[in-house]
C-alpha positions as CSV (number, residue, x, y, z in Angstrom):
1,X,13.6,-1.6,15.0
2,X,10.9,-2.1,17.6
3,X,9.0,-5.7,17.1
4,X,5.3,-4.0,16.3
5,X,2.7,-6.8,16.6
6,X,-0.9,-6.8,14.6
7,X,-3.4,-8.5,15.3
8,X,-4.8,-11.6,13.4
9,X,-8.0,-11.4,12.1
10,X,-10.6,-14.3,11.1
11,X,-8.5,-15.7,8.1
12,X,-4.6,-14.6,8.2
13,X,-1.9,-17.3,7.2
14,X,-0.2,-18.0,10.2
15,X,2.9,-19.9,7.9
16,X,4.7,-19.6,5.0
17,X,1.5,-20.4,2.4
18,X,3.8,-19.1,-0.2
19,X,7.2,-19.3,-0.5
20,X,10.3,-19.0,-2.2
21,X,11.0,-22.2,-4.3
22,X,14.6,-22.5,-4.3
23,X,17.2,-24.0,-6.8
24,X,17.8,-27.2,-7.1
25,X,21.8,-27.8,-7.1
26,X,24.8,-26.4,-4.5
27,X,26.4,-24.7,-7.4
28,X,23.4,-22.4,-8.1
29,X,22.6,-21.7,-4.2
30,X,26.6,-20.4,-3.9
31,X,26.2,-18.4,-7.0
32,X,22.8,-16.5,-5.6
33,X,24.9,-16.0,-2.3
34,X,27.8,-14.1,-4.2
35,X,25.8,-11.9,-6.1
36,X,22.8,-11.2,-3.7
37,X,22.2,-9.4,-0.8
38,X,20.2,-11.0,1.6
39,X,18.3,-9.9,4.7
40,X,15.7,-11.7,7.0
41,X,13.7,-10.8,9.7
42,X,11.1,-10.6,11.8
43,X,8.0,-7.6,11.6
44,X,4.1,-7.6,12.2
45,X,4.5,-10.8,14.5
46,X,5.8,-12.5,11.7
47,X,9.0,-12.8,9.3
48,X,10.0,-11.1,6.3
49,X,12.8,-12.0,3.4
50,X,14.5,-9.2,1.1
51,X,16.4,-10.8,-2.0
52,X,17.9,-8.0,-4.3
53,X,20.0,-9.3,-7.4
54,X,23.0,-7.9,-8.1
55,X,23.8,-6.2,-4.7
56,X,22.2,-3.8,-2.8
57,X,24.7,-0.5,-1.8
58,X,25.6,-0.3,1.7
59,X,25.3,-3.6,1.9
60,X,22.6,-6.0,4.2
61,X,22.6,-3.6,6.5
62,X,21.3,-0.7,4.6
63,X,18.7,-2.9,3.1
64,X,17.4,-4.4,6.6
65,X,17.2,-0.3,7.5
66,X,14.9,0.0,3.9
67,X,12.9,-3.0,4.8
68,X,12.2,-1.9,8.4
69,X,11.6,2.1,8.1
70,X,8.7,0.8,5.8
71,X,7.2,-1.7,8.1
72,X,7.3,0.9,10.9
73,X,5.6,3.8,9.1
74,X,3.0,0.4,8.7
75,X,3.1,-0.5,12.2
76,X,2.8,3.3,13.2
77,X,-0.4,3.5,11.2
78,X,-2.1,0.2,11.7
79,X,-0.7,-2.1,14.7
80,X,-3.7,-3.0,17.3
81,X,-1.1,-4.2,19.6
82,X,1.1,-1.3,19.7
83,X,-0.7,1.6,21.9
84,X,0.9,4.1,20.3
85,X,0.1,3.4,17.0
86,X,-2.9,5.4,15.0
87,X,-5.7,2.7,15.0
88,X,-4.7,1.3,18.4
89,X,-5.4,4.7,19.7
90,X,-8.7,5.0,17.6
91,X,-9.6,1.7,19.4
92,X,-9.1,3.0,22.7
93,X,-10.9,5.8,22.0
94,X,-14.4,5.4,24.2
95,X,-16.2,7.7,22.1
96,X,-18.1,8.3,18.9
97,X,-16.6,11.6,18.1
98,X,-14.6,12.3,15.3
99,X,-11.0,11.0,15.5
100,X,-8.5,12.4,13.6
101,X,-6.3,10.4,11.5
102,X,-3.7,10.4,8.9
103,X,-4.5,10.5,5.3
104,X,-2.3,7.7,4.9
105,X,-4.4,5.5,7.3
106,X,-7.9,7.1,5.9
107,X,-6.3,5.8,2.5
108,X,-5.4,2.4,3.7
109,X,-9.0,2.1,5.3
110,X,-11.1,3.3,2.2
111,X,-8.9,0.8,0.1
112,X,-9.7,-2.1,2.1
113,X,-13.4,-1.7,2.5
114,X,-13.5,-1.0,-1.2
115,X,-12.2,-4.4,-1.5
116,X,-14.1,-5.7,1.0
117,X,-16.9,-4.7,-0.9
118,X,-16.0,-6.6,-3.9
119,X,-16.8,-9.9,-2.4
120,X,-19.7,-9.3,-0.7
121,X,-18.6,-7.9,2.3
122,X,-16.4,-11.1,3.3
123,X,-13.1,-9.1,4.0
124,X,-14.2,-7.7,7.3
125,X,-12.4,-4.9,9.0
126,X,-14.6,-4.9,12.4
127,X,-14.4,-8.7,12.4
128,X,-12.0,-8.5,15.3
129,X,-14.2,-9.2,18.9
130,X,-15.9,-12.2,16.9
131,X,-12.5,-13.7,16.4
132,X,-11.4,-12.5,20.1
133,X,-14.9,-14.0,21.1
134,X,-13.5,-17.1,19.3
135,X,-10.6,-17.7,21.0
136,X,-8.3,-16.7,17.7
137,X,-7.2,-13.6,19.2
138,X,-5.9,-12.1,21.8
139,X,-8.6,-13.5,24.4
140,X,-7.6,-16.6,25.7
141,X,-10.1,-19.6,24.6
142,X,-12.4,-21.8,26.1
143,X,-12.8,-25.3,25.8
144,X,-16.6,-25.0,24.4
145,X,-17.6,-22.7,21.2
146,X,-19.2,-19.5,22.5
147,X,-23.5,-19.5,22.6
148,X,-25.7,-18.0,19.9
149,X,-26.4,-15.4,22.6
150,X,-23.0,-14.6,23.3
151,X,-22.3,-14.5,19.1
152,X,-25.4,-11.9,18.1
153,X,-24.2,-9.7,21.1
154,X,-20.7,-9.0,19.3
155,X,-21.9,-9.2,16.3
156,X,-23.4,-5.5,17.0
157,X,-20.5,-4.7,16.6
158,X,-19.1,-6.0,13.6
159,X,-20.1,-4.3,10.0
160,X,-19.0,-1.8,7.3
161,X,-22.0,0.5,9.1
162,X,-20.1,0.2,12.6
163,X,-17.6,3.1,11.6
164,X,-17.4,6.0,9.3
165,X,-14.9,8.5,7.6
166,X,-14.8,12.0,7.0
167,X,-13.0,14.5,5.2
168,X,-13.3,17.7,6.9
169,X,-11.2,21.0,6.7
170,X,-8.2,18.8,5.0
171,X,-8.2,16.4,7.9
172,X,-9.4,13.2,8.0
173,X,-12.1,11.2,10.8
174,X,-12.7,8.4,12.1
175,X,-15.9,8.0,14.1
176,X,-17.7,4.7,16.0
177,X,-21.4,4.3,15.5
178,X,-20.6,2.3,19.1
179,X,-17.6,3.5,21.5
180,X,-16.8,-0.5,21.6
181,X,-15.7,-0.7,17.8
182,X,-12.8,-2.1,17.0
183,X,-10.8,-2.1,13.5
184,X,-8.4,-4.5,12.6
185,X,-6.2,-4.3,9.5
186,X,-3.8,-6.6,10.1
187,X,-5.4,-9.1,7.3
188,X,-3.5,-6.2,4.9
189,X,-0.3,-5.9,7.0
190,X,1.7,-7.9,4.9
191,X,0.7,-7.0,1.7
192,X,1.7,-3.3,2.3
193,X,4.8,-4.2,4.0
194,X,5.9,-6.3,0.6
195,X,4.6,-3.1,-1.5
196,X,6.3,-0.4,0.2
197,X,9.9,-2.5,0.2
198,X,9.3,-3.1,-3.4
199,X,8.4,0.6,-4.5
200,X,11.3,1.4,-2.6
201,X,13.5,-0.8,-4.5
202,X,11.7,0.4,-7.7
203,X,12.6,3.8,-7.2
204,X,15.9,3.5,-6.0
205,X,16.3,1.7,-9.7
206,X,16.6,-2.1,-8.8
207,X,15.2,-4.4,-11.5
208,X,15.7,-7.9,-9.9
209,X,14.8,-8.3,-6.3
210,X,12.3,-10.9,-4.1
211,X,10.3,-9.3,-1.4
212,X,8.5,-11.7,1.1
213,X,6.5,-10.7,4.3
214,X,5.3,-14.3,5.4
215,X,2.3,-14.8,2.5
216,X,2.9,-11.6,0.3
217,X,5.7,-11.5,-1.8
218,X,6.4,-8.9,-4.7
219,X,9.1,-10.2,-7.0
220,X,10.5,-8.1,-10.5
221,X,12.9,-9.2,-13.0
222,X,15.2,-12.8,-12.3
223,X,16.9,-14.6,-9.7
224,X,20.9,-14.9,-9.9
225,X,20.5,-17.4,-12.6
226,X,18.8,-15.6,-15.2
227,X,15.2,-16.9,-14.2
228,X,11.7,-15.9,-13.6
229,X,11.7,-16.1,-9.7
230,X,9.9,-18.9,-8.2
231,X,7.5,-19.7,-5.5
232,X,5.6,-22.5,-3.9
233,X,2.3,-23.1,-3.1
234,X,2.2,-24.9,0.5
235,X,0.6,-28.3,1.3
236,X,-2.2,-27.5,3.6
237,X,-2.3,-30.9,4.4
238,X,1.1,-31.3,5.5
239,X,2.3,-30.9,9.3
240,X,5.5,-29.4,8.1
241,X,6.0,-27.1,5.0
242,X,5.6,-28.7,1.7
243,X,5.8,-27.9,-1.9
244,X,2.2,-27.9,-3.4
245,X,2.6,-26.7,-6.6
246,X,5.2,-24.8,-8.3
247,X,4.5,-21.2,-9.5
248,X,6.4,-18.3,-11.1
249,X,5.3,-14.7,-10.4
250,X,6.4,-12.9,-13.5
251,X,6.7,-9.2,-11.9
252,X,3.5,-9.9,-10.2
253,X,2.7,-10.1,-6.2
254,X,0.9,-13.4,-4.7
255,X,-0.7,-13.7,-1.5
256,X,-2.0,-16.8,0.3
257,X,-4.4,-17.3,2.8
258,X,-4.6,-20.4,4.7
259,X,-7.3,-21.5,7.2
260,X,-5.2,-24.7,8.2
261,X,-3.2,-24.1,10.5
262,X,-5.2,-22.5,13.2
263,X,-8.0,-24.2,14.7
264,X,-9.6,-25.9,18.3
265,X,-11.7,-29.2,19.1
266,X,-15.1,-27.8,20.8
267,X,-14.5,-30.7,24.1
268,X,-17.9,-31.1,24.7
269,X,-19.3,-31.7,21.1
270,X,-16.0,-32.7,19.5
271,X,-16.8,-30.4,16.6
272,X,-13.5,-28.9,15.2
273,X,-13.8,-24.8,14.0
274,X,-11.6,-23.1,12.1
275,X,-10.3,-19.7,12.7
276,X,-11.8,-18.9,9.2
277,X,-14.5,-16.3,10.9
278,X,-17.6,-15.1,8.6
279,X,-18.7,-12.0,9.2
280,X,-21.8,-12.3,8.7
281,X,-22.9,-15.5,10.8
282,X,-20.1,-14.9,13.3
283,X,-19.5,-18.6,12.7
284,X,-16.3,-20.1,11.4
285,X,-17.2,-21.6,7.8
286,X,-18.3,-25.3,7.6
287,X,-16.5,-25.5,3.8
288,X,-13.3,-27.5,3.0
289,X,-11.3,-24.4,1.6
290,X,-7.7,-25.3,3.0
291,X,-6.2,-21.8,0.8
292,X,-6.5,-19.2,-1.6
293,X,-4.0,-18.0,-3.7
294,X,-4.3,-14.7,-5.3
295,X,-2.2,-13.0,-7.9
296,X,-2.4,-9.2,-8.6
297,X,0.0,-6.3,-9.5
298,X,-0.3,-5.3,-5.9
299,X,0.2,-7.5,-2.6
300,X,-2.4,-4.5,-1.0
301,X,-4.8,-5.6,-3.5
302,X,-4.3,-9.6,-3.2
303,X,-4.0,-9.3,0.5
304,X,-7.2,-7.7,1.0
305,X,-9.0,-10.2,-1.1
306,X,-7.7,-13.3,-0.6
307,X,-9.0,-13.3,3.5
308,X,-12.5,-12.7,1.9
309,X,-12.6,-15.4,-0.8
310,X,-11.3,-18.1,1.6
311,X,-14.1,-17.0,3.8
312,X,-16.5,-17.5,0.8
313,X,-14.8,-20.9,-0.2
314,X,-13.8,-22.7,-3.3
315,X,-16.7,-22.6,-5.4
316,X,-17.6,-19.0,-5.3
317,X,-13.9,-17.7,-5.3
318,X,-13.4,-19.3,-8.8
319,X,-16.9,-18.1,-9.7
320,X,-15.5,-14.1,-8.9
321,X,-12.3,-14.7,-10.4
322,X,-13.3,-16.1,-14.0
323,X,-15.9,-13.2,-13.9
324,X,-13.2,-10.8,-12.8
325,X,-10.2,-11.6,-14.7
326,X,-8.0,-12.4,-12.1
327,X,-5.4,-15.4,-11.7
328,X,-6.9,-17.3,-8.6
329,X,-6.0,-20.8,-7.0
330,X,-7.9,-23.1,-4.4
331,X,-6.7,-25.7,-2.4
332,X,-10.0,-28.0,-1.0
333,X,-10.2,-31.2,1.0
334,X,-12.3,-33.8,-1.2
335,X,-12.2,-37.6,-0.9
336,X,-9.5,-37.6,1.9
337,X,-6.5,-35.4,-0.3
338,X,-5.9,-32.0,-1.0
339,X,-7.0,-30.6,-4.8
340,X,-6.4,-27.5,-6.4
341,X,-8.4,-25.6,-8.8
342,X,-7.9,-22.1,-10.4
343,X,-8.7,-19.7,-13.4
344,X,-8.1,-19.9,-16.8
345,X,-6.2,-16.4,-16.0
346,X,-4.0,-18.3,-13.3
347,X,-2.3,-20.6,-15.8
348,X,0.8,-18.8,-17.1
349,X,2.3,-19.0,-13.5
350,X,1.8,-22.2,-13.3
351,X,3.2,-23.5,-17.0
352,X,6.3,-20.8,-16.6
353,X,8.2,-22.3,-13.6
354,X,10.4,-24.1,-15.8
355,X,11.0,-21.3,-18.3
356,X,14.8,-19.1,-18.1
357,X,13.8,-15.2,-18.9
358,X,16.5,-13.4,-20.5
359,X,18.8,-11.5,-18.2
């Protein structure tokens, strides 16, 4: 498969936030290996990990063809870096006419703003030139932070109100309110590369199977040993990838964001700015939000949400979730350590790690 690229947006975790949290003896590891297939590799600019219990037929190589004929119907749809993918060529187009799309793209948009709109606006899809502007993308950075001037002139073109969609005829449009607007959905990529694996799977019958795409994941049913898969929450604190906290998904997806791992020192002021962009200010956030774990019974869904609440921070991401029902964690910087706080609704995943489900 051709290596498709997307572009990062203001909050994307550039490492393995969440990951799997393997066994603890030799014995267990060469079990997993007999009665798994296993396949890695690499998609969206980043890595991906299929686990399916039992055996998949045909073998790793049919399931590395599964995995990547659904990242490239992604890719196709919403890569920014390939140009002849669907929102790569809406980007290019210097225009505000109507721009035909597919309805699987219109679908993927509509979603994502929805969520977007959930939490005030803090998922972002235009967000894209202020995180170019910042030196997170694909513009080379400077060794200063860009000026207020240079900030309020892209921010014209960042907002829900930059773009619009249209059903029309049974075709679907995309239009720019400014031929410089730019969409970026790569803050979703994962999420719907773990979903579309692990519907495929679901269809094809499989019960127990792990699907990873860097920080999504989508797990059903057990490992090889007859337990609740697990995964780990990463230290952001950590120069090298450490267990947090343990966590079990039971059937669900997870998605972390991170903020820590991208970053620059302003050289004249010394100030240090995240890549965590608001959309809003156009500034990165001052806060001391490391993560953001989110828990839902779709990576799409978790994906989308958990950029946006890291952008909004600790505080008002546990606020949403307790009002919202949903099974959130934070990781903060306070008093020199990393501390985590979550919902009431997250505490099952973290109590069952230790639990054996029944095969």
């Amino acid at each position: 498969m051709k290596k498709n690229r997307l572009m990062f947006t203001a909050v994307l975790c550039l490492s393995l936030c969440t990951f799997l949290y393997g066994c603890d003896d030799t014995k267990s590891e060469k079990t997993t290996e007999q009665v798994s297939t296993k396949v890695q590799g690499k998609t969206m600019g980043t890595f991906y990990a299929v686990n399916v219990v039992g055996g998949y037929k045909g073998g790793e190589q049919a399931l590395t063809e599964l995995a990547e004929n659904c990242f490239k119907k992604i890719c196709d749809e919403i890569s920014t870096f390939d140009k002849n993918a669907e929102l790569a060529k809406f980007n290019e187009f210097k225009s505000t006419e109507p721009f035909e799309i597919s309805s699987d793209l219109s679908k993927i948009i509509q979603d994502t703003v929805y969520q977007g709109r959930r939490i005030d606006d803090a998922t972002d899809i235009t967000v894209g030139p202020l995180v170019n502007l910042w030196g997170f993308g694909i513009n080379k950075r400077n060794d200063s932070a860009p000026s207020p001037e240079q900030i309020e002139e892209v921010k014209k073109l960042v907002g829900f109100d930059k773009f619009e969609l249209r059903f029309e005829n049974h075709k679907n449009y995309l239009l720019k309110k400014d031929p410089d607007v730019r969409l970026d959905l790569s803050t979703v990529g994962e999420g719907l590369g773990a979903d579309a694996v692990a519907e495929e799977l679901i269809k094809q019958g499989y019960k127990n199977f792990m699907v990873n795409v860097a920080g999504a994941s989508r797990s059903y049913g057990v490992n090889a040993e007859g337990r609740k898969w697990k995964l780990g929450i990463e230290d952001p604190t950590s120069p090298t990838p450490k267990l947090f906290a343990p966590i079990c998904a039971l059937d669900k997806a997870v998605t972390t964001a991170g903020s820590y791992r991208n970053f620059f020192k302003d050289e004249k002021s010394g100030t240090v700015y995240s890549h965590a962009i608001d959309p809003k200010t156009g500034y990165p956030v001052s806060h001391k939000t490391l993560s953001v774990t989110v828990i839902s019974d779709s990576a799409f869904e978790a994906d989308a949400l958990d950029t946006g609440l890291l952008v909004l921070g600790a505080d008002k991401t546990l606020e949403w979730g307790e009002k919202n029902n949903y099974p959130l964690a934070t990781i903060e910087y306070k008093d020199g350590k990393p501390v985590m706080r979550h919902t009431k609704q997250f505490e099952p995943y973290l109590k069952c790690g230790s639990e054996t489900a029944n095969k």
